[in-house]
Backbone as CSV, one residue per row, in Angstrom:
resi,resn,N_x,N_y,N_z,CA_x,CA_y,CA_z,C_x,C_y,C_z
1,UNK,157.564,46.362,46.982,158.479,45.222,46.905,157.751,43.967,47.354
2,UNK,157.671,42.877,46.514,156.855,41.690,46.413,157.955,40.976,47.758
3,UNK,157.183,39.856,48.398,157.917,39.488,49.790,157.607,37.797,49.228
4,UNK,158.141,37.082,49.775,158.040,35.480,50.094,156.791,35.207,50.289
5,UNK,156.379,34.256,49.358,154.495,33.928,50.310,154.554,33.265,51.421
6,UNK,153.988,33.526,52.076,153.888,32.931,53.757,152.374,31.828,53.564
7,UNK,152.798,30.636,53.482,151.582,29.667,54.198,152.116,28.809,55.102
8,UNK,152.454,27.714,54.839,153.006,26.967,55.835,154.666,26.842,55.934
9,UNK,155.009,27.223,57.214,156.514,27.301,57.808,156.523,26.232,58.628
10,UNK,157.604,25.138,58.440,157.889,23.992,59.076,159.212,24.660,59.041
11,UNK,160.087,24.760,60.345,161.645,24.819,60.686,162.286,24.731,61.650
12,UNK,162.819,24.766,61.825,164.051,24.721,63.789,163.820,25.927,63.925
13,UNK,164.597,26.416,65.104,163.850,27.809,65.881,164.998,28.393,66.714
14,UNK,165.637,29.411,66.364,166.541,29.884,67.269,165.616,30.389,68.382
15,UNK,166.215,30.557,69.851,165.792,30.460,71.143,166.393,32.022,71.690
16,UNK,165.707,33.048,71.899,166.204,33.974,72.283,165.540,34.812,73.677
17,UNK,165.686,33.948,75.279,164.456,34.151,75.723,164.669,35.423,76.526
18,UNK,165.153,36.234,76.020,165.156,37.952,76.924,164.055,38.670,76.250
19,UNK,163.161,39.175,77.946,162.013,39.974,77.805,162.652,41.876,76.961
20,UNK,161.944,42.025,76.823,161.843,43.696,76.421,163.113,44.010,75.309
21,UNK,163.465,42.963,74.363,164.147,43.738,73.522,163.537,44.446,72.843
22,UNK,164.271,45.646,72.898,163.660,46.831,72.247,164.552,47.133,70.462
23,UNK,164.009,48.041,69.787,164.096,48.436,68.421,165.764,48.200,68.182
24,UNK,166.566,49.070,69.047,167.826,49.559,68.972,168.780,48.227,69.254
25,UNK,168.437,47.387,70.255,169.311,46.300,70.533,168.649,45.163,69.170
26,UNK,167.732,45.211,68.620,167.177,44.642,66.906,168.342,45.164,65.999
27,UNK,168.691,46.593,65.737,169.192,46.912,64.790,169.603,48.417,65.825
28,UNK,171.140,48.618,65.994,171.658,49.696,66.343,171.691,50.768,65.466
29,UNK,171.225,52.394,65.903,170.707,53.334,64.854,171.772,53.677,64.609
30,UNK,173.373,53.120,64.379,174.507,53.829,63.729,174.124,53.015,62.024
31,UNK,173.210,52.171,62.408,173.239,51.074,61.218,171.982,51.808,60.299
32,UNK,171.243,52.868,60.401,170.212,53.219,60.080,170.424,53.598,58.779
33,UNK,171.659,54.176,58.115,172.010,55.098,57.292,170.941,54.820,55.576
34,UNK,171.693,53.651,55.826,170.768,53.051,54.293,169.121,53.199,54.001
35,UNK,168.801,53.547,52.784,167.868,53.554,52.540,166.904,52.659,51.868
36,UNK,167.900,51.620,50.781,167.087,50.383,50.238,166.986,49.562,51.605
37,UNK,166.010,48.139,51.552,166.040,47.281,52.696,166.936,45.998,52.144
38,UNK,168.363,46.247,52.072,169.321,44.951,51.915,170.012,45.328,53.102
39,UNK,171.054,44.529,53.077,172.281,44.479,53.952,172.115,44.885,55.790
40,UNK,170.863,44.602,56.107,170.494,44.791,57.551,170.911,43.766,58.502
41,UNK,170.272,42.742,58.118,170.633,41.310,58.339,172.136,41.401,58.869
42,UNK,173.002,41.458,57.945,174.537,41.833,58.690,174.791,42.473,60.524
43,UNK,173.437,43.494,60.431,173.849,44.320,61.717,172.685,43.614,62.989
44,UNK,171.666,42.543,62.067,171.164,42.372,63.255,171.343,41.850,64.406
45,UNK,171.123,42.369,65.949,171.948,42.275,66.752,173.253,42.547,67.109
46,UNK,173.384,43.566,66.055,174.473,43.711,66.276,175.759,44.040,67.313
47,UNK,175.397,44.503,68.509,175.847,44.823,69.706,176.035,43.789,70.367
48,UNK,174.968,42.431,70.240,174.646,41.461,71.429,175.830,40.366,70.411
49,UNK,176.050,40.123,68.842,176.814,39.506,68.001,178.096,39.759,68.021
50,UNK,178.692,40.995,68.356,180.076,40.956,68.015,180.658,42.409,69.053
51,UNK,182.432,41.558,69.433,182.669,42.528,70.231,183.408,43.640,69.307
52,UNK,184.028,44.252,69.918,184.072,45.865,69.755,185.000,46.057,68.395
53,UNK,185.717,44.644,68.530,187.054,44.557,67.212,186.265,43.805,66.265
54,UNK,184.682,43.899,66.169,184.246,42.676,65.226,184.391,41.834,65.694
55,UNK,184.905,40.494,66.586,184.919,39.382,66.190,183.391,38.643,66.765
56,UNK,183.253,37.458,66.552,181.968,37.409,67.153,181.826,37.044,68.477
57,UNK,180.715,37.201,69.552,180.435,37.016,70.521,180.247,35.410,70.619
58,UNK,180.910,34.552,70.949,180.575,33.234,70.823,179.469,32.636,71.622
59,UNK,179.213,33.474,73.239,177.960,33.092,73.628,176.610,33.321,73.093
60,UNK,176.645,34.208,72.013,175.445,34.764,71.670,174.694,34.131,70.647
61,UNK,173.666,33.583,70.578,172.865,32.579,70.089,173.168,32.510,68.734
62,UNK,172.942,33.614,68.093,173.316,33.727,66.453,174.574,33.237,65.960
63,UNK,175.599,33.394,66.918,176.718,32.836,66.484,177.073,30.849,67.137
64,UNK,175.915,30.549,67.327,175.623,29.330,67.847,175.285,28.374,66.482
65,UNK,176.498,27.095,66.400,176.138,26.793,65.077,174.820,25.351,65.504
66,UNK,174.264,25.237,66.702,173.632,24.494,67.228,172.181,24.354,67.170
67,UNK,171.861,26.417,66.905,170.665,26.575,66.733,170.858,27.399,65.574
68,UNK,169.761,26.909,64.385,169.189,27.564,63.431,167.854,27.535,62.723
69,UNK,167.366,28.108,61.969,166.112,28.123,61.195,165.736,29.221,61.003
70,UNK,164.490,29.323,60.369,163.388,30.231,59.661,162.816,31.250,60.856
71,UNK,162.723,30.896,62.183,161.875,31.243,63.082,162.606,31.499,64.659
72,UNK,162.675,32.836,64.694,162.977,33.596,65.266,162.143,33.470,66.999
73,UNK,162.299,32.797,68.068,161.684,32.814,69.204,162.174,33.606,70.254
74,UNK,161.264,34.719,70.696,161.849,35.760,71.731,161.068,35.735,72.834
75,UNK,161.677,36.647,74.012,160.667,36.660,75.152,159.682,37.894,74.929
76,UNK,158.898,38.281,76.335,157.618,38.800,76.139,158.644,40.404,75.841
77,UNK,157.359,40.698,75.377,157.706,42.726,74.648,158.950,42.657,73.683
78,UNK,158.818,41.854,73.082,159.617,42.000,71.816,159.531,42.667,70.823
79,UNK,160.886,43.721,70.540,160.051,45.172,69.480,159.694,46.385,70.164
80,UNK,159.882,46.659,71.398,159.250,47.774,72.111,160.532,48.842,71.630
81,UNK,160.369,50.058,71.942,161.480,50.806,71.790,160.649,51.893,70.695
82,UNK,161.653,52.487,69.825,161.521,53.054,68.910,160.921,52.679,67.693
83,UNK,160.288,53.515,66.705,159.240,52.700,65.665,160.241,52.606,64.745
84,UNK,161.429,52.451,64.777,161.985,52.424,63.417,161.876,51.155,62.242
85,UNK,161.382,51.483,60.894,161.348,49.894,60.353,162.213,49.106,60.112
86,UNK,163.646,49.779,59.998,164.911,48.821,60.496,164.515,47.730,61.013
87,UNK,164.302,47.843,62.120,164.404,46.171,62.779,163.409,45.045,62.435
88,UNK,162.356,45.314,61.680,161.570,44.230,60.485,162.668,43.935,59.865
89,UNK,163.263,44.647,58.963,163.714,44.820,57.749,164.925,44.303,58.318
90,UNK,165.614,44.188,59.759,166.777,43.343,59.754,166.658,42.094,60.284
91,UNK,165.208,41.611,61.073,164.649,40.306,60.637,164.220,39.801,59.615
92,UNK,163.995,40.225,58.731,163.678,39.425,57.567,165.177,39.435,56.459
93,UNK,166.126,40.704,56.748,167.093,40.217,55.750,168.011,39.259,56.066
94,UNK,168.571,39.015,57.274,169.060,37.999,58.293,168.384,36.246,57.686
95,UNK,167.208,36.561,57.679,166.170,35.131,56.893,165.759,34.793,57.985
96,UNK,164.876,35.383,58.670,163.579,34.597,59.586,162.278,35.162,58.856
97,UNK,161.498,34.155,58.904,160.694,34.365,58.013,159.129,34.720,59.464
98,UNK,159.781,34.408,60.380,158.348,34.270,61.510,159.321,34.349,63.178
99,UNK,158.432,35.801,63.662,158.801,35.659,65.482,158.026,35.125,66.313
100,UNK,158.458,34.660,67.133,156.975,34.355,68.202,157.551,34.913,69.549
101,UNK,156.606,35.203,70.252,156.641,36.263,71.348,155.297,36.030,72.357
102,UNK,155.523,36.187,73.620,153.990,35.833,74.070,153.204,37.217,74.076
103,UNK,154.000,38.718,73.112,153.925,39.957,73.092,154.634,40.717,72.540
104,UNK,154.174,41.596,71.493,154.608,42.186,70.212,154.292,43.639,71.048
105,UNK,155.400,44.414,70.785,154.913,46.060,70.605,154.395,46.543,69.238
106,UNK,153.394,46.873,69.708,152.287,47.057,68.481,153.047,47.031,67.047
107,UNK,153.726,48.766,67.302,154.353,49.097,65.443,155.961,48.179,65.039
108,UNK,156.466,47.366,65.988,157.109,46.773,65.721,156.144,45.542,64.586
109,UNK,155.285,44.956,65.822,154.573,44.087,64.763,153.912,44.313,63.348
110,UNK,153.245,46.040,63.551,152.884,46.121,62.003,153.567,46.085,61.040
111,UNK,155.522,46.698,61.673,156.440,46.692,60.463,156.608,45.220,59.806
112,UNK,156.670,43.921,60.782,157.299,42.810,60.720,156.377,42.553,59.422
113,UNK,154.974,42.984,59.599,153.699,42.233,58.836,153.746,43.085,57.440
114,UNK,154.332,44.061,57.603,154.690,44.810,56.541,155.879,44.458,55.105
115,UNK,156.383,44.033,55.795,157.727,43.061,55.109,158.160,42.005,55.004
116,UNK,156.765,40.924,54.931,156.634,39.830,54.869,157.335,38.759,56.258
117,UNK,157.566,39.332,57.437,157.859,38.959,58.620,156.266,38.595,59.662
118,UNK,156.148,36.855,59.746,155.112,37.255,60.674,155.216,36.940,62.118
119,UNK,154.633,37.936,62.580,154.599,37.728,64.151,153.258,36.811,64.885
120,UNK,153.929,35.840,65.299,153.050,34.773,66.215,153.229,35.134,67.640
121,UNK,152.061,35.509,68.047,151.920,36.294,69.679,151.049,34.932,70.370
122,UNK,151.426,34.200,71.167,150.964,33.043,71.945,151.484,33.250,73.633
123,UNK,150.885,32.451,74.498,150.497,31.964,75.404,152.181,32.146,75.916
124,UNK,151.840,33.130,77.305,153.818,32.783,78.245,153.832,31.128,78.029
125,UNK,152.795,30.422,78.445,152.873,29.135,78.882,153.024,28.300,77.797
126,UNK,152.587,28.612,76.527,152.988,27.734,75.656,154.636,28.210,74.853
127,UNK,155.122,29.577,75.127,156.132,29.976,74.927,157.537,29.266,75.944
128,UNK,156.999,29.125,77.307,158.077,28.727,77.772,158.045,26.865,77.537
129,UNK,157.269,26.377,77.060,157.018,25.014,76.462,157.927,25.165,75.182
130,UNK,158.089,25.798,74.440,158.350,26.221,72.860,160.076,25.839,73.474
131,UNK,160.294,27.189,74.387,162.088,27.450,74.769,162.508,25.766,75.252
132,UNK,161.792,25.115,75.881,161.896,24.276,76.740,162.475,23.193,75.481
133,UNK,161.985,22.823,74.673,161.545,22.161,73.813,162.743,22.460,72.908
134,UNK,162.979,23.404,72.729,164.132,23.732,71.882,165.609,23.209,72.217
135,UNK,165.114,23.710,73.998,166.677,23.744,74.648,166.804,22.259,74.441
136,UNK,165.587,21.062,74.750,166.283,19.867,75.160,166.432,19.211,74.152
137,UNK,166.035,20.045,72.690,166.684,19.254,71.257,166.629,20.121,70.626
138,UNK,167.868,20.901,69.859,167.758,21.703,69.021,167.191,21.985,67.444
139,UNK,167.096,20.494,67.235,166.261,20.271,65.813,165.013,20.080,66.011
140,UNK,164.440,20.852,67.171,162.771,20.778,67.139,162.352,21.335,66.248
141,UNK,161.344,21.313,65.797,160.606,22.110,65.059,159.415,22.903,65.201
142,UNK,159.044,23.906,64.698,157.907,24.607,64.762,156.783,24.482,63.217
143,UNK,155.599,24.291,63.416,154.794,24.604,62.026,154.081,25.179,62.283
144,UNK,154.147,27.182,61.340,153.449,27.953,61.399,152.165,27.844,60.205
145,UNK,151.448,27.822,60.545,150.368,27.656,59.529,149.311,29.023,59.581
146,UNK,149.909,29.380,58.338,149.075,31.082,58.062,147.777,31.186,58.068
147,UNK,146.985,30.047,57.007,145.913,29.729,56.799,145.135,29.589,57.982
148,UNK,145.765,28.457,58.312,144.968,27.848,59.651,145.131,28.907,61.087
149,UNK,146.272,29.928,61.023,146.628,30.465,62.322,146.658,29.713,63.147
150,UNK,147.761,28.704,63.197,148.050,27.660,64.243,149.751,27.747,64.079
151,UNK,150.139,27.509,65.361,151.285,27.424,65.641,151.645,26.036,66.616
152,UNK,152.427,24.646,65.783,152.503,23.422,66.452,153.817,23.487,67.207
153,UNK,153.843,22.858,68.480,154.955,21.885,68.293,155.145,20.204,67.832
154,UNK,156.154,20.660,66.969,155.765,19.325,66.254,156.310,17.949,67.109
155,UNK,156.968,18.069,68.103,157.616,16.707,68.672,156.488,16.494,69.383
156,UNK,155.406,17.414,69.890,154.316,16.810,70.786,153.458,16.819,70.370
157,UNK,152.828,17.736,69.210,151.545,17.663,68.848,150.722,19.221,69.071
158,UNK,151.803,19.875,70.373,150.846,21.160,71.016,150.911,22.071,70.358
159,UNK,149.386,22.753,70.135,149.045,23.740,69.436,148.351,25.020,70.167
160,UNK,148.873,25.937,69.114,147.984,27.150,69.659,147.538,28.163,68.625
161,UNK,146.348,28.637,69.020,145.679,29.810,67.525,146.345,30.696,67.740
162,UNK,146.699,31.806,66.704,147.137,32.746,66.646,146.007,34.022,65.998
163,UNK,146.021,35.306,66.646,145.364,36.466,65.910,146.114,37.076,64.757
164,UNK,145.648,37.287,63.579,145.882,38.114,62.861,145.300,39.003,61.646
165,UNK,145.316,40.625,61.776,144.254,41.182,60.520,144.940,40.626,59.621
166,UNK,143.138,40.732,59.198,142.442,39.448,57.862,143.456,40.108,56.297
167,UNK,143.634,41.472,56.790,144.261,42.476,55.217,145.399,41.902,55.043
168,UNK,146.212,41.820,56.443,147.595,41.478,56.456,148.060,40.204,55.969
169,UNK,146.628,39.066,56.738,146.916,37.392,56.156,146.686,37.358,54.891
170,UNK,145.985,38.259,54.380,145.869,38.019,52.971,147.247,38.653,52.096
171,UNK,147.767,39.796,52.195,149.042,40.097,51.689,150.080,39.040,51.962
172,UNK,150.282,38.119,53.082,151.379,37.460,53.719,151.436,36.404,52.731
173,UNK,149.988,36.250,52.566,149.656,34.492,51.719,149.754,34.422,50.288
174,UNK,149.449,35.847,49.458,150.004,36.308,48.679,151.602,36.877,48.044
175,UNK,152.159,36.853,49.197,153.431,37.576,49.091,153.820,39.572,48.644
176,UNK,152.340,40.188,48.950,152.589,41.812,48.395,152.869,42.637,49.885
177,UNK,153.079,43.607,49.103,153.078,44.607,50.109,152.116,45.351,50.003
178,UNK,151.767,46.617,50.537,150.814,47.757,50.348,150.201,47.722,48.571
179,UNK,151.855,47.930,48.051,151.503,48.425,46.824,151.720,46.798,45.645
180,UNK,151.633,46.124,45.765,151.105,44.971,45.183,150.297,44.532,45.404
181,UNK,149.293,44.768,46.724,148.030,44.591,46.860,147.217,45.617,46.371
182,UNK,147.870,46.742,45.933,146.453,47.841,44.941,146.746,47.364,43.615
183,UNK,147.801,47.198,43.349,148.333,46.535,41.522,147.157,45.753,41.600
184,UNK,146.917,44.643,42.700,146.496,43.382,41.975,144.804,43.351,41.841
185,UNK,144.434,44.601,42.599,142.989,45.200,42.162,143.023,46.231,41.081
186,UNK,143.860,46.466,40.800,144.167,47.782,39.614,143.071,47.131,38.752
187,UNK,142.108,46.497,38.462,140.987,46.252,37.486,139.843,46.852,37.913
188,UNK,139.700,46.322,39.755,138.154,46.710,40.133,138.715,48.516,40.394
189,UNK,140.251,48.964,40.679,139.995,50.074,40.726,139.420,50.801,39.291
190,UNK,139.824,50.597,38.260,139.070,50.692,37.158,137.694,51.444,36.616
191,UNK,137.414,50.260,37.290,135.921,50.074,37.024,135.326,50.643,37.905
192,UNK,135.796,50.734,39.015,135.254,51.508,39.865,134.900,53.418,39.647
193,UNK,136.451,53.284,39.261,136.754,54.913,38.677,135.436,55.613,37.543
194,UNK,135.263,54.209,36.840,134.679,54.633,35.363,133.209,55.494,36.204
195,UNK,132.605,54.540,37.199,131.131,54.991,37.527,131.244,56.450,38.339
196,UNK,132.111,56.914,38.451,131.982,58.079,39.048,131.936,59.050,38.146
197,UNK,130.917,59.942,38.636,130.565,61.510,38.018,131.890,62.528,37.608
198,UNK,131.805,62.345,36.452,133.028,63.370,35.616,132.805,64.769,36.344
């Protein structure tokens, strides 16, 4: 499944600064059932979004019509828990296109990078600059820049590099997954095939 190309993300930034959310408080495993990746988005957060009769949690950021955008900002160990790919798959159907975290649990992050979700892992110190920044104007903005692996704030100027495998920036910037990145060599595999001993 072909994903959004990821190069440059300019957007506002929901503010979510609790350490150690884990897999299950991402996406609760009563929500697991489905097997295509639609309709996740609906459940994400779902526990922390809505009380018990459905209605919504009004303190809870998502239901905040104050903060919105593309870009998802959490505290440190974001993703820890269980490997399930649910919780990529209910950040990106929700529409964040990018998390930042000053710390990714590993296979959380490979799923995110897997499904066209990217994870920006930066500095506590430039993270609690990021929250700061948000809180005292909600139309701040962030510009993620894939290419460059830079992550701005744009009301000040402050920047920071970001790590990421080179396989993954290249699928992100492309928009494939696994299997649209072998399609789109399906020539040199080819040719490759031909030189081998029958």
């Amino acid at each position: 499944m072909a994903y959004d190309k990821f190069n440059i993300l300019t957007s506002t930034a929901v503010p979510l600064p609790i350490e150690n959310v884990d897999t299950d408080q991402i996406i609760p495993a009563r929500f697991l059932k489905a097997t295509e990746r639609v309709g996740f988005g609906d459940n994400l957060f779902r526990d922390w979004r809505y009380n018990a009769d459905n209605t919504p949690k009004s303190d809870f950021v998502l239901n905040d019509p104050t903060y919105s955008g593309k870009i998802l900002v959490g505290g440190k160990n974001f993703g820890s828990g269980s490997s399930r790919e649910h919780a990529a798959w209910s950040v990106y159907d929700y529409g964040f296109r990018c998390v930042v975290s000053s710390f990714f649990a590993d296979i959380f992050r490979g799923n995110c990078l897997n499904v066209g979700v990217l994870p920006v892992q930066i500095s506590p110190e430039f993270l609690e600059k990021i929250f700061a920044a948000i809180y005292a104007d909600p139309k701040t903005e962030l510009e993620v820049n894939l290419e460059a692996q830079t992550i701005t704030l744009l009301s000040t100027g402050e920047k920071e590099s970001f790590d990421i495998n080179g396989y993954k920036k290249n699928n992100l910037l492309n928009g494939f997954d696994d299997i649209d990145y072998l399609q789109s060599i399906k020539g040199e595999i080819e040719e490759f095939a031909k030189q081998l001993p029958l």
